[in-house]
C-alpha positions as CSV (number, residue, x, y, z in Angstrom):
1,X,-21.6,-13.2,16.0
2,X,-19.7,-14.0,13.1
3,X,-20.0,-10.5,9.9
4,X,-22.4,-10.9,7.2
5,X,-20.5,-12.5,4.2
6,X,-19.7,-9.6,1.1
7,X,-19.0,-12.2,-1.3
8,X,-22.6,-11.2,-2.7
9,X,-21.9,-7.3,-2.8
10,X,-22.8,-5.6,-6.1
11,X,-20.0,-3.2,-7.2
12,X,-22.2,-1.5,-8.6
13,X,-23.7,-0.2,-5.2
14,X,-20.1,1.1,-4.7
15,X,-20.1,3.6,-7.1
16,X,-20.3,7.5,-7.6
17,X,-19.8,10.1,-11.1
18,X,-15.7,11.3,-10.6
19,X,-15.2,13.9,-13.3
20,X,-11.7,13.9,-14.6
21,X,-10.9,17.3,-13.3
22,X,-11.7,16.5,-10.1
23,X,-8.8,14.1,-10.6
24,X,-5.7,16.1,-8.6
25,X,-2.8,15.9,-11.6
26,X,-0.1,17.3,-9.1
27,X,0.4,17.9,-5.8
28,X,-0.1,21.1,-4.2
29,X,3.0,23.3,-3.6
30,X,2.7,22.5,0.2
31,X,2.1,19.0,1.2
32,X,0.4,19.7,4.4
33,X,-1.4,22.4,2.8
34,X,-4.4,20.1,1.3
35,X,-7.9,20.3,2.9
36,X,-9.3,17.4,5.1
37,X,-12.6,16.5,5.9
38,X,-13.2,15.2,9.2
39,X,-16.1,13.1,9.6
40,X,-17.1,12.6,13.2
41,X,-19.8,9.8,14.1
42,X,-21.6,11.4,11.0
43,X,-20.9,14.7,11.0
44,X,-19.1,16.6,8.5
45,X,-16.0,19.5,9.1
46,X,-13.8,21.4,6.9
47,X,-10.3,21.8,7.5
48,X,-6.8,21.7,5.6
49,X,-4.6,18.9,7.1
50,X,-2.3,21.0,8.9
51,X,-5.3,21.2,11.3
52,X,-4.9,17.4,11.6
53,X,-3.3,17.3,15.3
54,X,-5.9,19.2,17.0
55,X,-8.9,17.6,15.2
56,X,-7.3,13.6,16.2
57,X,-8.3,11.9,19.7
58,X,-6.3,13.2,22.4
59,X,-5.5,9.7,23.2
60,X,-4.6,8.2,19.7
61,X,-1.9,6.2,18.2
62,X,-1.0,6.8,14.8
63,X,0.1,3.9,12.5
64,X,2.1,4.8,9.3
65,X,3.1,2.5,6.5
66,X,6.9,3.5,6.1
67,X,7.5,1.8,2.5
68,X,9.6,3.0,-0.1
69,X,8.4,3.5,-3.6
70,X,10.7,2.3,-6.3
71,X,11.8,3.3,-9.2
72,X,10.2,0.3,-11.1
73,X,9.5,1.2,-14.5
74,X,12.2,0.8,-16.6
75,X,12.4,1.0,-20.6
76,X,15.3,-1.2,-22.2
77,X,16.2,-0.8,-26.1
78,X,16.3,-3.6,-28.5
79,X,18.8,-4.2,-30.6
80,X,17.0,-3.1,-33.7
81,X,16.3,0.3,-31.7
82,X,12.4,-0.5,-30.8
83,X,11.8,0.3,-27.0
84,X,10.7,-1.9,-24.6
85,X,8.8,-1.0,-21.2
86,X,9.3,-3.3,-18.0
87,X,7.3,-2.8,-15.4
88,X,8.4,-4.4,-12.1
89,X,5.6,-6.1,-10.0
90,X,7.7,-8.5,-7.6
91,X,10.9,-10.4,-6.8
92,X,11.1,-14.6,-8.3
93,X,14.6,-15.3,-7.8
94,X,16.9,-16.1,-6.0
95,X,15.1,-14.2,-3.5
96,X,11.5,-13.7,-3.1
97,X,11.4,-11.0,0.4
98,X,11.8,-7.6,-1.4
99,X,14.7,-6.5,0.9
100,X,17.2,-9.2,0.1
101,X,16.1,-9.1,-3.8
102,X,17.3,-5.3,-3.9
103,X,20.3,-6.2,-2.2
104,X,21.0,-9.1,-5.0
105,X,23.9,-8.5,-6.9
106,X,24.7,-10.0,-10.4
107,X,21.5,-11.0,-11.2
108,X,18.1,-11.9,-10.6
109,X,14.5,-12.7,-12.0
110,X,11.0,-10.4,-11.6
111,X,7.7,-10.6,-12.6
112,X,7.1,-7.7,-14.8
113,X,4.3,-6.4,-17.2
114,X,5.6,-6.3,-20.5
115,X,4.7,-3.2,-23.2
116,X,5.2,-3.3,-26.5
117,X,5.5,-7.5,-25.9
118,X,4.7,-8.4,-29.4
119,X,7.6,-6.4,-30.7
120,X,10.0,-8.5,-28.4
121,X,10.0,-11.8,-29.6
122,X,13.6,-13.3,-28.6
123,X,17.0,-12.3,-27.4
124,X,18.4,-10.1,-24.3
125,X,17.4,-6.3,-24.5
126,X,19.5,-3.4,-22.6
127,X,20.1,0.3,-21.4
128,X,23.2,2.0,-20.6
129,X,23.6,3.9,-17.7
130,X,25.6,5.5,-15.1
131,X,26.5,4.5,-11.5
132,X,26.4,6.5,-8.0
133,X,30.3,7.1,-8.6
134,X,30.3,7.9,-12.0
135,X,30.7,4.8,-13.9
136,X,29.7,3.6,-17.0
137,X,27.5,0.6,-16.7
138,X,24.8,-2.0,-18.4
139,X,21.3,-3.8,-17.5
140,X,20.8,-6.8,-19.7
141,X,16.6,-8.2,-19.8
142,X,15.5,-12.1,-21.0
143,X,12.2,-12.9,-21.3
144,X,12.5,-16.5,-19.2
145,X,8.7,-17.5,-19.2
146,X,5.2,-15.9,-19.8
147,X,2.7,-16.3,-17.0
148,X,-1.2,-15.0,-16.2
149,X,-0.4,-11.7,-18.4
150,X,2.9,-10.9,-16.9
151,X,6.0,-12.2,-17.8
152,X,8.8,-13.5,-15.8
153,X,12.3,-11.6,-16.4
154,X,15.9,-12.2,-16.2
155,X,18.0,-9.2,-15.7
156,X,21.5,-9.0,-15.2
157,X,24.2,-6.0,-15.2
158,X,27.6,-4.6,-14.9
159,X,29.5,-3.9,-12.9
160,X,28.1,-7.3,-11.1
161,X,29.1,-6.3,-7.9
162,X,26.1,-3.4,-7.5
163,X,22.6,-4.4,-5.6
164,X,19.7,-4.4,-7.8
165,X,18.4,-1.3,-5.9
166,X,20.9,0.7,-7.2
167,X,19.9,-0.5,-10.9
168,X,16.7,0.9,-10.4
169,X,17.7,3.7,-8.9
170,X,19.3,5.0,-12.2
171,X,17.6,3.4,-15.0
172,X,14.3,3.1,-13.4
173,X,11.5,6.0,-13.6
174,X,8.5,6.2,-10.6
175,X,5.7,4.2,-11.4
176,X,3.0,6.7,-11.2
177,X,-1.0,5.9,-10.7
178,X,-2.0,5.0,-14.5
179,X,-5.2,7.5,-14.4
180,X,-2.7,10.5,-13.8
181,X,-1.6,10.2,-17.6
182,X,1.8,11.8,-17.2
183,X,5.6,11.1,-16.9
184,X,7.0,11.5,-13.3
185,X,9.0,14.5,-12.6
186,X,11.8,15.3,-10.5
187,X,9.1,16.9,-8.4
188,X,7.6,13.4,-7.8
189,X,10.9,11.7,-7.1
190,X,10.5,13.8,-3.8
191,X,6.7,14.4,-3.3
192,X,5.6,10.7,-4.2
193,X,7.2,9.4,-1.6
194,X,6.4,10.2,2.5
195,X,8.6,12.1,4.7
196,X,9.2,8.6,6.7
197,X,9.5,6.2,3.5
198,X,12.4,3.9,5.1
199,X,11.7,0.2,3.3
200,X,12.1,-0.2,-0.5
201,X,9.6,-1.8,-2.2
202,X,6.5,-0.2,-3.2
203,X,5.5,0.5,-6.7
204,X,2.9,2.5,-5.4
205,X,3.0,5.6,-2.9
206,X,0.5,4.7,0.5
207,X,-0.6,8.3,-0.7
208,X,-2.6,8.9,3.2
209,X,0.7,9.4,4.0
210,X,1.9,12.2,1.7
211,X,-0.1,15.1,3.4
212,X,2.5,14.7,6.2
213,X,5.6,17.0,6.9
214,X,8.2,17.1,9.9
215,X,6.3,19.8,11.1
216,X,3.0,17.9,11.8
217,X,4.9,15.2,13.0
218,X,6.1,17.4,15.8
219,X,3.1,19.1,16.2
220,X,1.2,15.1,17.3
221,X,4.1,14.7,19.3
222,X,3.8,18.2,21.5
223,X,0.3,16.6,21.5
224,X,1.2,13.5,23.0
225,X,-0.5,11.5,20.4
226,X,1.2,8.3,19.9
227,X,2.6,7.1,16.3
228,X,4.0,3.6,15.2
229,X,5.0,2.5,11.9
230,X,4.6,-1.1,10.1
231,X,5.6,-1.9,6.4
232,X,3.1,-3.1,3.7
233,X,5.0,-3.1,0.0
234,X,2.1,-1.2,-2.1
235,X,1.7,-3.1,-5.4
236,X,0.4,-2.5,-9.1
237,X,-2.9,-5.1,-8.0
238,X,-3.7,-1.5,-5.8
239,X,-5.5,-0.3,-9.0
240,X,-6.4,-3.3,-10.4
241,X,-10.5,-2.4,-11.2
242,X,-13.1,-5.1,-9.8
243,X,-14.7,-6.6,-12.7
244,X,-16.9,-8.6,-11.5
245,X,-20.0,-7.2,-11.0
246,X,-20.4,-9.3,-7.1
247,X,-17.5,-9.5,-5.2
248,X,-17.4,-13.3,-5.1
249,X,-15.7,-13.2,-8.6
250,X,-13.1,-10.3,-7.6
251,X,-9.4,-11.8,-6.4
252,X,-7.6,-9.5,-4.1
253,X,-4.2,-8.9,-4.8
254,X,-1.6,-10.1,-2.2
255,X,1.2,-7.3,-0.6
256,X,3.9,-8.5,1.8
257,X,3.7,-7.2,4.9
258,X,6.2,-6.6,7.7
259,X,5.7,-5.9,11.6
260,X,8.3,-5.9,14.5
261,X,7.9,-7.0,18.0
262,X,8.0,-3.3,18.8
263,X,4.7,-2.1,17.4
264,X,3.2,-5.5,18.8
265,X,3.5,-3.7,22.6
266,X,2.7,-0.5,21.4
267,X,-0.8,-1.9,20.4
268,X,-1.3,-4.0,23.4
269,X,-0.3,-1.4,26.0
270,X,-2.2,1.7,24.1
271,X,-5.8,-0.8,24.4
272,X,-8.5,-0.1,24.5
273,X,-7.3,3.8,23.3
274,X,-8.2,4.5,19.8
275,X,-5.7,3.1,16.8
276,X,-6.2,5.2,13.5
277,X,-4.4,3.9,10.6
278,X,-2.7,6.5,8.2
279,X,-4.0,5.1,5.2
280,X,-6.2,2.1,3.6
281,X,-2.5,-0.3,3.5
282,X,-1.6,0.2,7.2
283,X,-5.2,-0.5,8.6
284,X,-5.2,-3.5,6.1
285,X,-1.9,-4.8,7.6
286,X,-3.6,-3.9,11.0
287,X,-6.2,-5.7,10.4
288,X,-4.1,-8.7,9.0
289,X,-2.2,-9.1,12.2
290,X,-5.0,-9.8,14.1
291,X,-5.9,-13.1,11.5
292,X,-2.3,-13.7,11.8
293,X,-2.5,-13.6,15.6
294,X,-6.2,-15.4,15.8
295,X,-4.7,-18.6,13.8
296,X,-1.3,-18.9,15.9
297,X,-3.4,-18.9,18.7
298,X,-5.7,-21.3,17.6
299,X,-3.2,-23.7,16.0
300,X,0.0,-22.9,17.2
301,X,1.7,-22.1,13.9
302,X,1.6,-19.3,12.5
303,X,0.4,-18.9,8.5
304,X,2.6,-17.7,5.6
305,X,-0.2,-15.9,4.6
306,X,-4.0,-14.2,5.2
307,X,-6.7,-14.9,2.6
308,X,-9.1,-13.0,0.8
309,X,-12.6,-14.4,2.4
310,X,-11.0,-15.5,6.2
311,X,-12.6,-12.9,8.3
312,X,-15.9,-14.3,6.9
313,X,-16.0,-18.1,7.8
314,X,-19.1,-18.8,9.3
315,X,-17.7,-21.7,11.7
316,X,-15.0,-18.5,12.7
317,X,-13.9,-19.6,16.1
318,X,-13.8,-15.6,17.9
319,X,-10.4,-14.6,19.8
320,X,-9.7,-11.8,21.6
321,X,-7.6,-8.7,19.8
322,X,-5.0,-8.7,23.2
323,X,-4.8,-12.9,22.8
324,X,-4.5,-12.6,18.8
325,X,-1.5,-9.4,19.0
326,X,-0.1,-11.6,22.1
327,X,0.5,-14.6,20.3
328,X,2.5,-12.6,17.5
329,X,4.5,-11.2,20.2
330,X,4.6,-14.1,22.0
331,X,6.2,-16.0,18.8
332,X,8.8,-14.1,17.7
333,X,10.1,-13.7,21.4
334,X,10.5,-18.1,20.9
335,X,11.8,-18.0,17.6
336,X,13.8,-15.0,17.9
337,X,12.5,-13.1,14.8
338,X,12.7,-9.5,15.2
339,X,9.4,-9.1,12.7
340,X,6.4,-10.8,11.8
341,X,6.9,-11.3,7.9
342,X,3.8,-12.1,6.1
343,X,1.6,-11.6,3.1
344,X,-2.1,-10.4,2.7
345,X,-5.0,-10.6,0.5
346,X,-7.4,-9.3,3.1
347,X,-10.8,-7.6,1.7
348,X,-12.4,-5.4,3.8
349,X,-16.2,-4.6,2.8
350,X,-18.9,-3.9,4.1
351,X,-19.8,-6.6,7.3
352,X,-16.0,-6.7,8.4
353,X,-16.0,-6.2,11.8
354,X,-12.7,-4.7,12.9
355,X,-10.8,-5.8,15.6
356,X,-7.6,-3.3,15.7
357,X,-8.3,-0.1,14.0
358,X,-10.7,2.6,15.2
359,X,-10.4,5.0,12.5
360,X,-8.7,6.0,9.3
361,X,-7.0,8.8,7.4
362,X,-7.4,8.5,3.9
363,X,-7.3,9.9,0.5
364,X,-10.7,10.2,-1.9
365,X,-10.9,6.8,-3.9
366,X,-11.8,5.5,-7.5
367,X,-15.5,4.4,-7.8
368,X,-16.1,1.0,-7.2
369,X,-12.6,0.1,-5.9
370,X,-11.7,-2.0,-3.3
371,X,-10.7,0.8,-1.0
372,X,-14.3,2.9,-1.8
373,X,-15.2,-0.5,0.1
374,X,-13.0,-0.7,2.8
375,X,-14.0,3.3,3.5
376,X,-18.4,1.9,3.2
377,X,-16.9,-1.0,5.7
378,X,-15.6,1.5,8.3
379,X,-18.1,4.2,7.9
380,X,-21.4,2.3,6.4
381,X,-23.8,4.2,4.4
382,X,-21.9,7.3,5.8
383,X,-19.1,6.7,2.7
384,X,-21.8,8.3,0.4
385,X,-22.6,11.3,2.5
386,X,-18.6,11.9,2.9
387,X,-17.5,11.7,-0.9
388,X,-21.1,13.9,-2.2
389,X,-20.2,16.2,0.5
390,X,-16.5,16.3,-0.7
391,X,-17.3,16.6,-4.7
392,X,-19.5,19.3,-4.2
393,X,-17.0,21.4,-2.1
394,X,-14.8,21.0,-4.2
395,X,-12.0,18.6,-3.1
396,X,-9.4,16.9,-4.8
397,X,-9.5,13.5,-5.7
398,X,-7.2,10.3,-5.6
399,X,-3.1,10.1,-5.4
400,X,-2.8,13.6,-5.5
401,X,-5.7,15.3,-3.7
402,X,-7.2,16.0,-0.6
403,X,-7.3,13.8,2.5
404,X,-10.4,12.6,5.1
405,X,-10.4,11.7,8.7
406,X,-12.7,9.1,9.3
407,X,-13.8,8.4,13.1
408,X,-17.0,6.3,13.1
């Protein structure tokens, strides 16, 4: 039986009063020291996260997103002295896959949002700044097209010979969620990104994943609770409000994913044990590999991409989570890939039935958002009776705030 279709949903119904100072401006001293809500089959505990071992399934694995927020806002000066912000959204040319565009040397184009646009009309605009060993050096900005509200940008910069990650490294500043209102600090250079960030390019933190510290990580492996990690790159469309007031006029975003061979076994040996996703980005990629896996299976080859409304096809042939996962595996032993590169525009609402994931550790999210939905798809009407509970306890909200386990 195929999942009702959410294309009708009212955003509206989605919805719930978030007073600003219920909004968490900055972390708390400790990371581990936030509170989490457990919500068990309905019911409703209060703890702080560093209780999060003890309150998790005995038998659990543990699925991180291990991405690497950049340093992708950047402000360049025009020649007349006027300031320019560049904000970094993802790699054109000559390389599209994030990890060989921040290895690119010389130069290279990126979609950006452009402020202050009007006040650049023409010409190259630039920053000076310093290198890793000391040196003086330049980035150089064209505006080469304008397209759908962003812009596409040339830089280029001296010395030639550095990678472009090492560019944003020094001129760039940490794009922060825009309802936080504030300039990063050299506190958020450390606590905006996880313990286990590995894979640059995010320009947003998978925040689920902030709350941990090397000492809870030890504390699930004395446990024996399982973890894995998979890359999703985070992007700006993560905040991008839905509009529409159904869902059928909303367009998901799309976020590149990446999955090796080795978290493939890991999910087919730990069935039918429960997988919990640290945060809304690794259950989406979760989730993602088994559409991935369903449509290799089905057809043999295996799609550059998962869309937006796939899950909800009536005329959805129905393949097993083990056959969809094996496939993957099974395809990158042939070609010899060592990951399963992709992109996804998955929505998960209400009537998604999920395949991979059995439960979620999340953050508290902005009203009607499409992660509030994803939280009403795993939970149903139990979302609303999680967040009242958690605004009238007082918890903190969003990027910055307090964290949930959800086990349905």
């Amino acid at each position: 039986m195929q999942p009702a279709n959410p294309r009708l949903l009212a955003i509206r119904d989605f919805t719930y009063d978030l007073p600003a100072e219920r909004i968490a401006p900055e972390p708390l001293p400790d990371r581990d020291a936030s509170r989490l809500l457990v919500c068990r089959a309905g019911e409703l505990t209060d703890r702080t996260f560093r209780d999060l071992p003890a309150e998790l399934p005995a038998d659990a694995l543990l699925v991180f997103n291990n991405t690497k927020v950049v340093r992708a806002r950047l402000h360049l000066n025009k020649p007349t002295g006027g300031q320019i912000e560049l904000f970094c959204l993802e790699p054109v040319a000559p390389h599209r896959a994030l990890e060989q565009a921040m290895q690119q040397t010389e130069s290279c184009t990126w979609r950006c949002l452009v402020g202050n646009g009007k006040r650049w009309k023409t010409g190259a605009i630039s920053t000076d700044f310093v290198t890793p060993t000391g040196q003086p050096a330049q980035l150089f900005a064209e505006r080469a097209a304008i397209e759908d509200g962003s812009a596409l940008i040339r830089f280029s910069w001296l010395p030639a010979e550095l990678p472009f990650a090492q560019v944003l490294s020094a001129v760039g500043k940490l794009p922060l969620p825009p309802y936080l209102n504030r300039q990063p600090t050299n506190a958020d250079d450390v606590r905006y990104q996880t313990v286990y960030a590995q894979h640059e390019g995010a320009v947003a933190a998978p925040t689920a994943g902030l709350h941990f510290t090397d000492a809870i990580m030890t504390a699930l492996h004395q446990r024996g609770i399982g973890t894995a990690q998979l890359t999703l790159h985070v992007g700006a469309g993560t905040f991008q409000p839905v509009k529409a007031e159904q869902m059928q006029g909303h367009a998901m975003h799309a976020e590149p994913i990446s999955v090796d061979a080795g978290l493939l076994r890991q999910l087919l040996a730990h069935a039918p044990r429960p997988v919990i996703a640290v945060g809304t980005t690794s259950l989406r990629t979760l989730e993602s590999l088994y559409w991935l896996g369903r449509e290799l299976h089905l057809s043999g080859a295996l799609p550059a991409a998962v869309e937006q409304w796939q899950p909800y096809q009536e005329d959805a042939a129905e393949v097993s989570t083990a056959d969809a996962l094996q496939a993957l595996l099974t395809h990158l032993t042939t070609t010899g890939s060592h990951a399963i590169q992709a992109s996804t525009q998955l929505l998960i609402a209400p009537g998604y039935r999920f395949r991979v994931v059995q439960g979620l550790i999340t953050n508290f999210h902005q009203p009607e958002s499409t992660l509030l939905l994803l939280v009403a798809a795993l939970l149903g009407p139990d979302w609303r009776t999680v967040y009242d509970h958690a605004l009238a306890n007082g918890y903190r909200f969003l990027s910055y705030g307090d964290s949930s386990l959800l086990l349905p």
